[in-house]
N, C-alpha and C positions, 0 to 999 in steps of 0.2 A: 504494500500500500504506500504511498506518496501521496502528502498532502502538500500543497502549494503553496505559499504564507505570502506571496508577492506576486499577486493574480489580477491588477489593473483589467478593469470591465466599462463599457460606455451603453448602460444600455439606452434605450430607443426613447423613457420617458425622458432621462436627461436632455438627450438629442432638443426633444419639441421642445423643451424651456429655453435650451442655449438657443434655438435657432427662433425666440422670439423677441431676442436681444438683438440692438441693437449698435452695441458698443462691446470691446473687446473684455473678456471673451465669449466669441458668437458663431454661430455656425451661418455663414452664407453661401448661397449660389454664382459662382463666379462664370465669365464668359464661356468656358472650355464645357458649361454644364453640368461640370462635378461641384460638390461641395466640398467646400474648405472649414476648418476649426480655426478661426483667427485669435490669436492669443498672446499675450507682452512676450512669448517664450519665441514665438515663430507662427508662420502660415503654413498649414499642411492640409494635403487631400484629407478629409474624413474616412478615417476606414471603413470598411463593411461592420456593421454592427453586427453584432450576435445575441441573437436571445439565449437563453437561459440552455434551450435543448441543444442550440449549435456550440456554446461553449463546451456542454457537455460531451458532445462529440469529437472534439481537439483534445481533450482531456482524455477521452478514452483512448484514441491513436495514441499517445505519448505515456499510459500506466499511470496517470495520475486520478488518485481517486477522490479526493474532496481539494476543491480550492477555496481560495480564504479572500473575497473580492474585492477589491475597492478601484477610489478613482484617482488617475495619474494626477499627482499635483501640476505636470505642465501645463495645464488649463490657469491654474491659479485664481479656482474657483474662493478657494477658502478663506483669502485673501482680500476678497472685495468688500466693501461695505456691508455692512449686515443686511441691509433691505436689501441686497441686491444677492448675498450669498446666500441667506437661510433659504429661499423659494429653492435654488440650484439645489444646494445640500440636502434638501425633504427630498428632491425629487429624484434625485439618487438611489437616499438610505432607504426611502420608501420601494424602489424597484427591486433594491437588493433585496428587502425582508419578504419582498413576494417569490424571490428566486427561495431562498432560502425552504420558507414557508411551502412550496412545490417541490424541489428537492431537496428535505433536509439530512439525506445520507450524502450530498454531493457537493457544498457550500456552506459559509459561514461568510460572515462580510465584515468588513470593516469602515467606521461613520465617516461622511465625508463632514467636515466642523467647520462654522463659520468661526475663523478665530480673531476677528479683530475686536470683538467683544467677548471679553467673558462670562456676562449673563447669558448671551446666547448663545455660546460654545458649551456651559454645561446643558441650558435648556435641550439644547439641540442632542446632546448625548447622553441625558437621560431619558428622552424621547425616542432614541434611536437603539438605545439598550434593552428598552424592553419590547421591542420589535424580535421576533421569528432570527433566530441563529445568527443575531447580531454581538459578536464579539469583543470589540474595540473601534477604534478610531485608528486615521490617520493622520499626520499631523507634521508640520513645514519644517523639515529641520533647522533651518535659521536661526528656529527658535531656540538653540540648544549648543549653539555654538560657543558659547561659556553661562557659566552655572547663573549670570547678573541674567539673562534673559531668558534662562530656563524656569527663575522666581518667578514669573508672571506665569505659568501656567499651573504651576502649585493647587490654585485654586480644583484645577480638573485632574490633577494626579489625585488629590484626597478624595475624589469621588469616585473614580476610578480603582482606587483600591480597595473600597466597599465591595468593588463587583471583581475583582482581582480581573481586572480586563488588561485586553495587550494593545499595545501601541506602534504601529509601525512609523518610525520617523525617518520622511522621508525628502531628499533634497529638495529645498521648497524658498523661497522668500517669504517671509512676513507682511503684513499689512505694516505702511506709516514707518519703514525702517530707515532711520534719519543713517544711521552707521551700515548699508545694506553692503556687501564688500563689492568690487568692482572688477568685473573684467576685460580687460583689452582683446575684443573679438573680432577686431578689424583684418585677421588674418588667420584661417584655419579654427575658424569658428567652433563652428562643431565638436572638433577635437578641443579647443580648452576650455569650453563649458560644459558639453556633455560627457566628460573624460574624467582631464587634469582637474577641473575648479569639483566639480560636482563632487569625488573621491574624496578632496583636500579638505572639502565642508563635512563630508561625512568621518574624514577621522577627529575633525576638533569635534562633531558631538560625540563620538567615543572618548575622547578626552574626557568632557563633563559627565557622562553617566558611568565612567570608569574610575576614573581617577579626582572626583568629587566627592560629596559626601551628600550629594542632590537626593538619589534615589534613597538614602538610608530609613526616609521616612516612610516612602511609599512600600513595602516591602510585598503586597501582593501585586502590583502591577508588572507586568513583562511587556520590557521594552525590545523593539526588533530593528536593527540595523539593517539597511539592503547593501549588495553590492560587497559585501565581508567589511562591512565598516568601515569603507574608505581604503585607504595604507594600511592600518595598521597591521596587519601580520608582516609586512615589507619595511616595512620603518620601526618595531618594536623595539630591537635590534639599537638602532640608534637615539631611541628614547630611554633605554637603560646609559646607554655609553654616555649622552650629555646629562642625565642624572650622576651619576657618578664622576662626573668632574664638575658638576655646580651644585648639586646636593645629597652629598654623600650617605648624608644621617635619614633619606626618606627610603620608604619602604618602595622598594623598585617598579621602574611604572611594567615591567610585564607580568611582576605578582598580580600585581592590579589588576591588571586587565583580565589576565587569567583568572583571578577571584571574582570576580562582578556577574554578576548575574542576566547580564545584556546579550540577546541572543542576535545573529548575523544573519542574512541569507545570503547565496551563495549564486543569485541570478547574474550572468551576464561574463561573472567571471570562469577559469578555466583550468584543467585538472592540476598543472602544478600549483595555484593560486589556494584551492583548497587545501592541499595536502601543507602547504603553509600554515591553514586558517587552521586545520585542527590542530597541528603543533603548538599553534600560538593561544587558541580559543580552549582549544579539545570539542569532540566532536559532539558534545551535548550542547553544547551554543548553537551552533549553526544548524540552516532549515535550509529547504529545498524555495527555491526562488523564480520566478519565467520571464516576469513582467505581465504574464497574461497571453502571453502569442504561441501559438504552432511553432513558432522557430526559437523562441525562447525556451520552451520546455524541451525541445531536440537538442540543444546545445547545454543544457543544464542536464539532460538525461547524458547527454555524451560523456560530459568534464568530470561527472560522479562516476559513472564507469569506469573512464583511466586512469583515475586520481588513483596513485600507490600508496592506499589505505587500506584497514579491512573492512572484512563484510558489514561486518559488527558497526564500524563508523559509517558505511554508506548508510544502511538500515538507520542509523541515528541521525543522518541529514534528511534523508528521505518520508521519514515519516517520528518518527521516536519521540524525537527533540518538539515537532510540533505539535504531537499529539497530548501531551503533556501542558504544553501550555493550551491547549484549546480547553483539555480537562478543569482545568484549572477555573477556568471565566464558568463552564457550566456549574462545577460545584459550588463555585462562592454565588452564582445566579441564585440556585437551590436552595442554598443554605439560607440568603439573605430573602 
């Protein structure tokens, strides 16, 4: 069994809200007659949507048996004004709890948040939590890039850890970010935002959820890194070596890491890149990842095959590691 923890989904009721927008991000009809997703991230064709049965069908060619669904921050839906993001984000988390609700041996979802408010980022995720096989949220990593703006979300960590829910945080801008970091994409675009920057923001929030003392309060929420958490299993290495020549007397950051309870996924990247992560993680951190695509779960079904690990760790990326934290959100559901 494989379960998917990084399952981006667009379905069809979101489509009709984006496409009655008018300002970005919207869906329009462009002269060529296809539509496009216009969005501060880029203009892209709109892919073919997939209902609930057709996802299920890519999942079945690939062995994956439950995915865990949410929606790609590149819309940077979550982000917008509250009047303008809670309509998007109902219209989402409301399609997924009906996936869910139809197949619940085949899905679990994850909330899309408006977070520029925090009244309506918990409304919105207590509302969304007691929806049909809703498990967590997702949530802009920006936010988390040191522990000073990881304090503003406190508010929905302690609610969160009522429901021991999981959190996927994922490469994202913030709403109203005066400090947002900047990149020079005037050359080879692509490659230094969707690569080099995106990786480099996702190891500073391993930083904070590793080597802080952020999560110490939350202790039943499970947090999920995509992508194996930036660098870090490639730079550990040198995070020990400049600690020990500027701070001899701290406890070494790849104890740290290794000790934290932060789980990775493993989308996108490739077999020697894992066999790194478990070195660095161990192979009960890390989950099976796709982005949601046929070709994502082909190459993440590949890199786990070749990765020179055992069976024992494939089986613990593949399904083990996630299944446990899903466990988790149902029993504290139950309990509470």
């Amino acid at each position: 069994m494989t379960i998917d923890m990084h399952a981006h989904w667009v379905p069809e009721a979101f489509c009709d809200a984006m496409r009655a927008r008018s300002t970005p991000p919207f869906i329009r009809r462009k002269e060529d007659g296809r539509e496009y997703l216009e969005s501060s991230f880029n203009s892209s064709p709109l892919a073919q949507r997939e209902s609930a049965a057709q996802r299920i069908a890519e999942m079945d060619k690939a062995g994956v048996e439950r995915g865990v669904l949410s929606l790609t921050t590149v819309y940077g839906v979550e982000r917008l004004p509250s009047a303008e993001a809670v309509p998007l984000c109902q219209a989402f988390n409301d399609a997924v709890a009906a996936a869910c609700a139809q197949y619940p041996d085949r899905f679990n979802g994850l909330a899309a948040l408006p977070v520029a408010d925090m009244d309506e980022t918990l409304a919105e995720f207590r509302r969304a939590m007691a929806m049909p096989g809703m498990v967590g949220a997702l949530l802009p990593g920006d936010g988390f890039l040191s522990i000073k703006r990881a304090e503003k979300f406190q508010p929905l960590f302690e609610a969160a850890d009522a429901l021991g829910a999981i959190f996927l945080v994922h490469y994202a801008k913030i709403a109203d970010d005066p400090e947002a970091p900047k990149v020079d994409a005037s050359d080879n675009g692509h490659s230094r935002v969707g690569t080099l920057d995106m990786q480099a923001r996702l190891s500073s929030n391993m930083v904070t959820f590793c080597m802080t003392d952020f999560l110490k309060a939350f202790p039943n929420v499970t947090v999920l890194s995509h992508n194996l958490g930036g660098n870090i299993p490639f730079e550990v290495d040198r995070l020990d070596h400049r600690s020990l020549l500027d701070q001899p007397q701290d406890e070494m950051p790849s104890k740290r890491i290794r000790d934290a309870s932060v789980l990775v996924d493993c989308n996108s990247l490739g077999a020697r890149s894992i066999e790194l992560a478990v070195e660095c993680y161990g192979p009960e951190r890390i989950v099976y990842g796709s982005d949601g695509t046929g070709f994502g779960m082909e190459w993440t079904n590949k890199a786990i095959s070749e990765a020179r690990i055992s069976d024992a760790d494939k089986d613990a990326i593949r399904h083990a590691t996630a299944a446990r934290a899903l466990a988790r959100v149902r029993k504290a559901q139950t309990v509470g």
